[in-house]
N, C-alpha and C positions, 0 to 999 in steps of 0.2 A: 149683466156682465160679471165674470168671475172677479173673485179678489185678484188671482194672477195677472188675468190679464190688464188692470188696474192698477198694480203695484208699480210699475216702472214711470206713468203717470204721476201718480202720487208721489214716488219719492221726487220727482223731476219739480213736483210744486213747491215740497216743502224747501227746498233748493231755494226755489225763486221768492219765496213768504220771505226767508231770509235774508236774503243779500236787499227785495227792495223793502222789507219790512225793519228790520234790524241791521243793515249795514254790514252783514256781515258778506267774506270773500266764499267762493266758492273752494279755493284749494284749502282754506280750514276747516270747509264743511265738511268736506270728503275725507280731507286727513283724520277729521274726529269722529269720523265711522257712522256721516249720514247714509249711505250706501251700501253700508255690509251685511244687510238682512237682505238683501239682494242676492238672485245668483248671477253668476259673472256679464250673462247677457242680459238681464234685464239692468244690472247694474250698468253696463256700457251704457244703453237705450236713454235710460235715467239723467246720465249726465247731459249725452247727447242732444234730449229735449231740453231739458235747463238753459243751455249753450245758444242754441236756436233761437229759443223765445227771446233770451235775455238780449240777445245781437239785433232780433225784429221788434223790440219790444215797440220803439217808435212807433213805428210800419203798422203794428199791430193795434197800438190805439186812435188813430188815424181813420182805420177801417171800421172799428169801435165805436166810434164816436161816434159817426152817420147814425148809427142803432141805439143808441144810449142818450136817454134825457136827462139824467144825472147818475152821479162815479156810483156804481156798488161797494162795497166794503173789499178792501187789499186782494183778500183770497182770493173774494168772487172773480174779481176783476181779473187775478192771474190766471184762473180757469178760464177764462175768456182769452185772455192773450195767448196759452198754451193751445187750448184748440185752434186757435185761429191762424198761428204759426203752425201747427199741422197740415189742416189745411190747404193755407198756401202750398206748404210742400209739396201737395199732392197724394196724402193721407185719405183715404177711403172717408168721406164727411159721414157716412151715419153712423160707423163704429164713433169717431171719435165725436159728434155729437153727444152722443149716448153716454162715452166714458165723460163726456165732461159733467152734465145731469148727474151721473151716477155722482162725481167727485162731491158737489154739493150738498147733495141728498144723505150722502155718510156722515155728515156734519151739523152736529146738530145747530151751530152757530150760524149755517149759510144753510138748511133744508130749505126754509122758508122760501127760497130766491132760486129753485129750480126748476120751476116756470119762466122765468127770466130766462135764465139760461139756456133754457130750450131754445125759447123762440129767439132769442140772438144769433145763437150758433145755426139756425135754421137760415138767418135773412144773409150769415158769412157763409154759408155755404153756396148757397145761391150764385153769391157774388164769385166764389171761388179763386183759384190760382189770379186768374183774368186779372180781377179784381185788383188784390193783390202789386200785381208787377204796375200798374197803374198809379202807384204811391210813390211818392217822392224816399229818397233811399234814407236811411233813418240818420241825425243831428246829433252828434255831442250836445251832454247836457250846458248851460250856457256858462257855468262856472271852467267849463274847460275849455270852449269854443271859444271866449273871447282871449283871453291870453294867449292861444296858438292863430288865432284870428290875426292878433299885432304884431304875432312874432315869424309867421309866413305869410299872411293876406288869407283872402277868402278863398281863392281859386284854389289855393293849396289845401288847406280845411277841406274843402268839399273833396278832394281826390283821396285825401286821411279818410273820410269817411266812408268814402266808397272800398277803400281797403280795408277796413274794419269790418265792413258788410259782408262784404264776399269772404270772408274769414280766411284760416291758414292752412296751407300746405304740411305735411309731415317732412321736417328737415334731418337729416342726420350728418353724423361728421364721423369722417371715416379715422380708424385706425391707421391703416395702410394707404390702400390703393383707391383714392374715390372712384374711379371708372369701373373697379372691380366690385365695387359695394351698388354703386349702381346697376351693371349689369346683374347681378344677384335678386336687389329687390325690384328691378325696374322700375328704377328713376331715372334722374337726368342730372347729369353735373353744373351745378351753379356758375358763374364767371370766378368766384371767391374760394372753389374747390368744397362749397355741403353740396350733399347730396337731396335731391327733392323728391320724394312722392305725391302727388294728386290726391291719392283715393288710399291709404295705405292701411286701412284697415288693423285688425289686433299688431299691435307692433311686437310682441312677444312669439308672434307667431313669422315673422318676417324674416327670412334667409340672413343668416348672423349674427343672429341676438343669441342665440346659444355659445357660440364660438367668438361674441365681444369684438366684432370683429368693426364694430359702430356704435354712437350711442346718441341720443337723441337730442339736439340742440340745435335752435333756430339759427339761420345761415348770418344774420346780423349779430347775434349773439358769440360767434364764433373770431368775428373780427379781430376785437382785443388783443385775441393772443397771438395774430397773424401779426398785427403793428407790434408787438413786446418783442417778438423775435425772440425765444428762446434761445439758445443755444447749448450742447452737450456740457454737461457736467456743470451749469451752471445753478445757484444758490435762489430758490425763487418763492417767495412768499405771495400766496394767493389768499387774499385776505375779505372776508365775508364769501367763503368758496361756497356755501351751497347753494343751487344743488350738484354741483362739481362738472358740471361740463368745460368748464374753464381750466378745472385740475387736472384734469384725464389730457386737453389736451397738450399741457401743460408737460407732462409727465411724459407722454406720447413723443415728445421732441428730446427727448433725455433731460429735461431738466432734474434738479434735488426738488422737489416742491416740499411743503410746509403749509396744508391746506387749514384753514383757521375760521372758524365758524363759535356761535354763540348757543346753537342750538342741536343739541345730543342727538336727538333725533335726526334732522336733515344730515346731521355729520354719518349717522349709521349706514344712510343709504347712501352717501358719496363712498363710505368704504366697499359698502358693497357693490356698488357697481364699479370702482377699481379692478376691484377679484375680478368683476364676470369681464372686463375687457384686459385685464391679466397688465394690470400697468400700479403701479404703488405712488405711495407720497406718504409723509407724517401727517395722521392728522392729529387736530389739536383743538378740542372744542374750550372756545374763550371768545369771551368779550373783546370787539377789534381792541380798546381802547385798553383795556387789559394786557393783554399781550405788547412784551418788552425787549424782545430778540431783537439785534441786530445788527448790519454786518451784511445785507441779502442783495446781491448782484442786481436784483429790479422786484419790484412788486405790483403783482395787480390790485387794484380795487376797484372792485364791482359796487360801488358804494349803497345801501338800501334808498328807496328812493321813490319817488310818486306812482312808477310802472305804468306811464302814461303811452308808453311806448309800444305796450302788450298787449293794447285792447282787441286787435285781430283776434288773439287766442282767450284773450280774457275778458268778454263782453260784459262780465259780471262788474268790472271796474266803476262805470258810470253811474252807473244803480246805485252803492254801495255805499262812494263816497262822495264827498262833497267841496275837495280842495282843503280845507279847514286846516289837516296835518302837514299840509304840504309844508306853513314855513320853517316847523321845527326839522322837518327830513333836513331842508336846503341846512342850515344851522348845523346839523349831525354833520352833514358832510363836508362843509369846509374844517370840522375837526378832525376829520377823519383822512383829510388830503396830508394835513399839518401831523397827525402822527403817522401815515403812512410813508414821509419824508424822513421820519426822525428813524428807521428802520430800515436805511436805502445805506450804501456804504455811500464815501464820496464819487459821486460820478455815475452813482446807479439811474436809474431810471423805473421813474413810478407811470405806469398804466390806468391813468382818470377814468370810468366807464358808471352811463346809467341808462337803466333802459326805459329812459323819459324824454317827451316830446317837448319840454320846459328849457329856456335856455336858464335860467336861473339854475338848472340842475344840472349844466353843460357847460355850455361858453361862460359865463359869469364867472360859475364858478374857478375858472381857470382865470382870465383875468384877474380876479382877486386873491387869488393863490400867487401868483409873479408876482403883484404890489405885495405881498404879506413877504417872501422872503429873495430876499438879496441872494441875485445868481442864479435861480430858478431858470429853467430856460424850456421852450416848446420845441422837441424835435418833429418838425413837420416833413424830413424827410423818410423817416420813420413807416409813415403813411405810405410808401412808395410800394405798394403791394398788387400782386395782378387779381383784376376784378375791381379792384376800387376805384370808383369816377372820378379824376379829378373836380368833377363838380361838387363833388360833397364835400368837400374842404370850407372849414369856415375861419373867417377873419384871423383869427388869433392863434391856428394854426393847428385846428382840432379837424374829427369831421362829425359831418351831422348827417345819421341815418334817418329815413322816414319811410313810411308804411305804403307810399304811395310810389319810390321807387321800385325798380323790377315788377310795376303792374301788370305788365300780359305774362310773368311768369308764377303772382302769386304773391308779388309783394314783400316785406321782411320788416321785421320790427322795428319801430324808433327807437334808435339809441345816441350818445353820445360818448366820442372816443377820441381822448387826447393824451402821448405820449410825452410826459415831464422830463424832464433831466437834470438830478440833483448835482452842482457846483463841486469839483474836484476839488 
């Protein structure tokens, strides 16, 4: 098999050594130019399989297992999971056989073990697709399963999961007219007003991405700014704004935004996708806690956070990490509630948001935000917005997104979204 046709393979592995080898994410991966010796298609391809594998890894050792007397070494083993997950797809089994032999074979550290690899990917092919769907749908790792286990029950858990499996839709949120952006790309309109694609293939190439006339952000993620309620001419601090889908539509409603970010980078590309949908704001690369303005009619904070919420899109999460960081984020963020208050005029109103399945990174945190300061109050009417369930309303007068709502249309991210209101 040629190098070319190998190269999209290969990068798709070196992808997955890392995130289950090294813990590392895939949007650092990619951001630090694992991918750019790529061309644009095999580069798409690359990520593509990464994505797949990463989402069936379960699935994939499972079927593994039957064939395997003991673990191979990492790579081996993720040459195996990447074929296998092909495979299943419905991937022509003797090219991707072959490519996976070949993978080995290039190496001098796994040559030895491409006999192995042969006859495995031989007794998975056999088995095929069939096979395959015959598997139980792949488990959060247990460091995450149990804490969403006490904090929904199992029944729920398992429906997360099953949303997580079936991966994401391409969402967009329109400038203008959603009906008109959908008829354009052929979507379908949300209850919540994003627009969805299925199948949406090169998004740059998608009827008004020239003309800004949309820009790409998940239908739960869009929420926030539907409870904040902008309004014309109003003073609004969007604070950890990248990657600016919150600013754009922030600005989109007339507000003055003041988009505030910590990293140059992500800050460049919120600018520039400003331009390309022809909408403005200040920005302002700065550490949230840094930053001392104040005086601002409301603020959002998207606060950083575990991204438990993501894993539809971001299957590389479970692999990666291990919980471990999560209690310093929860710590960041109740300082970050406490200075994003200290930046509200009197009477303004802060915008709580994470896109985490944890209520310690939600509800709690909001409870403990009202005991911390006198007067503090939850506009729960706030939430009165078309499209949102009232069942997603939680205790304390937040809501709680999850992955397993809008399941026959595709699902929507976990997040959590509570509207504060600073004491006059």
């Amino acid at each position: 098999m040629s190098q070319q046709g190998l190269a999209p393979r290969r990068a798709a592995l070196h992808l997955i050594d890392q995130v289950t080898g090294e813990g590392k994410l895939l949007p650092e991966l990619i951001g630090a130019g694992a991918l750019q010796h790529l061309a644009p298609e095999d580069r798409a391809r690359a990520q593509r399989l990464a994505l797949e594998t990463l989402r069936g890894m379960n699935r994939a050792d499972r079927m593994l297992g039957r064939f395997l007397q003991k673990t191979p070494p990492l790579t081996v083993r993720n040459v195996l999971r990447l074929g296998t997950v092909e495979i299943a797809g419905g991937a022509a089994a003797h090219g991707v056989v072959n490519a996976c032999v070949e993978m080995v074979a290039r190496d001098k550290r796994t040559s030895s073990m491409k006999g192995l690899v042969n006859a495995i990917m031989r007794k998975v092919a056999a088995d095929g697709p069939e096979g395959w769907e015959k598997l139980a749908i792949p488990r959060l790792p247990g460091w995450l399963r149990g804490p969403l286990s006490d904090a929904y029950g199992r029944d729920v858990v398992i429906a997360m999961e099953a949303a997580h499996f079936a991966g994401a839709p391409l969402d967009l949120t329109a400038k203008g007219d959603p009906q008109a952006v959908a008829d354009a790309v052929g979507g379908i309109v949300l209850p919540t007003g994003s627009v969805r694609l299925a199948d949406a293939g090169q998004v740059t190439a998608l009827a008004g991405y020239d003309t800004g006339d949309w820009w790409v952000q998940d239908a739960a993620a869009a929420i926030p700014v539907m409870v904040l309620a902008p309004q014309q001419g109003e003073v609004v601090l969007d604070l950890c704004a990248a990657p600016g889908g919150k600013t754009m539509q922030l600005a989109a409603a007339g507000a003055q935004v003041v988009a505030v970010d910590a990293s140059a980078g992500r800050m460049t590309r919120v600018d520039e996708n400003l331009k390309r949908v022809g909408l403005s704001a200040e920005i302002v690369v700065s550490d949230a806690f840094s930053y001392e303005s104040d005086g601002f009619d409301a603020v959002l904070l998207d606060a950083p956070c575990s991204a438990t919420g993501t894993i539809r899109r971001h299957p590389d999460l479970p692999h990666a990490k291990d919980g471990s960081e999560f209690g310093a984020l929860i710590e960041q963020q109740s300082r970050m509630i406490d200075h994003a208050l200290s930046l509200l005029k009197p009477g303004g109103r802060l915008v709580f948001c994470t896109c985490s399945l944890l209520p310690d990174e939600g509800e709690v945190q909001v409870d403990e935000a009202l005991a911390r300061h006198d007067g503090l109050s939850v506009d729960s009417d706030a939430l009165t917005v078309a499209g949102i369930d009232p069942a997603w309303r939680t205790q304390e007068g937040g809501l709680r997104l999850r992955p397993d709502y809008w399941a026959d249309q595709g699902g929507m991210d976990g997040f959590y979204i509570a509207v504060l209101r600073k004491p006059a």
